[in-house]
BALO-55240 format. One record per atom (N, C-alpha, C): y, z, x negated. Coordinates in steps of 0.02 Angstrom, whole numbers, plus 50000, padded with zeros to 5 digits. Each point is the difference from the previous one (the first is absolute). Layout:
N
YZX...
END
This chain:
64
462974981948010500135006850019500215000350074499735004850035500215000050062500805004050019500285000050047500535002250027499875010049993500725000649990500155007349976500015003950074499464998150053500365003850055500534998050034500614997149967500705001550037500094994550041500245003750055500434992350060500465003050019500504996050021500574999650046500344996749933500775001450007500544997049946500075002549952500034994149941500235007249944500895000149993500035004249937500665000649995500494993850014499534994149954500674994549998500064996350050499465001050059500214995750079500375004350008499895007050014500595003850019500564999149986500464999249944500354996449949500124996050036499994994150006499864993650015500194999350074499595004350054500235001750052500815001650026500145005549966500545002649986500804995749984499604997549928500384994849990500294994850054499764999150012499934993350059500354999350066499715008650015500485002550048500655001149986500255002249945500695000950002500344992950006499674996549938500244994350020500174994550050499565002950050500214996150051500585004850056499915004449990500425005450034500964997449978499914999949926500564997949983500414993050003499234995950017500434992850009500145000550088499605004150045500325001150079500615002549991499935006049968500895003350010500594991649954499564998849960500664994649965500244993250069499244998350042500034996450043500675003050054499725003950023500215004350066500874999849986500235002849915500554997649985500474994049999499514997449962500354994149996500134996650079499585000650050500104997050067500515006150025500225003150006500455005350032500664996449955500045000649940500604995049964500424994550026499244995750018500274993950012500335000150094499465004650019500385001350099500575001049999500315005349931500455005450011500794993049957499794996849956500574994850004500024995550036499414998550045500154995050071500555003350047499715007150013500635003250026500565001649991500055000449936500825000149964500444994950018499554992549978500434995250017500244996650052499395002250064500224998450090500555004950019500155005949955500655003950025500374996449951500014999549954500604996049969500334993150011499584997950033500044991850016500215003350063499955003350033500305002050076500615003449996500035003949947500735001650001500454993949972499954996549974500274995349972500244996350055499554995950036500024997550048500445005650057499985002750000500415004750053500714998449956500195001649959500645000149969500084994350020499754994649989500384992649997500094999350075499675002950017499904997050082500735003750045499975005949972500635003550015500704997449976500114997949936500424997049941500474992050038499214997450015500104993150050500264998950066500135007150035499855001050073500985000449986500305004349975500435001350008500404993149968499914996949963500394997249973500084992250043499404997750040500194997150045500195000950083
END
């Protein structure tokens, strides 16, 4: 039997399309997160390790 006429996509590439896209949409935003996470406790801990270090450094200064 020959072909019904139809071209382009049918429903389930569309589907499929769709699909696919979100999915990857959602693993960028999970990426994009997870790397902003990890910047954002690098920075936590260079101020914490710096205040720390400031206290001792201050703590030490006076006492000798």
């Amino acid at each position: 039997m020959a072909e019904d006429g139809r071209t382009g996509l049918s429903l389930f590439d569309g589907v499929l399309i769709v699909g696919g896209g979100l999915i990857a949409l959602f693993v960028v935003i999970w990426l994009i997160t997870a790397v902003t996470a990890v910047i954002w406790f690098v920075i936590k801990l260079v101020v914490v390790v710096a205040v720390i270090g400031l206290v001792a450094r201050l703590l030490f200064r006076r006492r000798s």
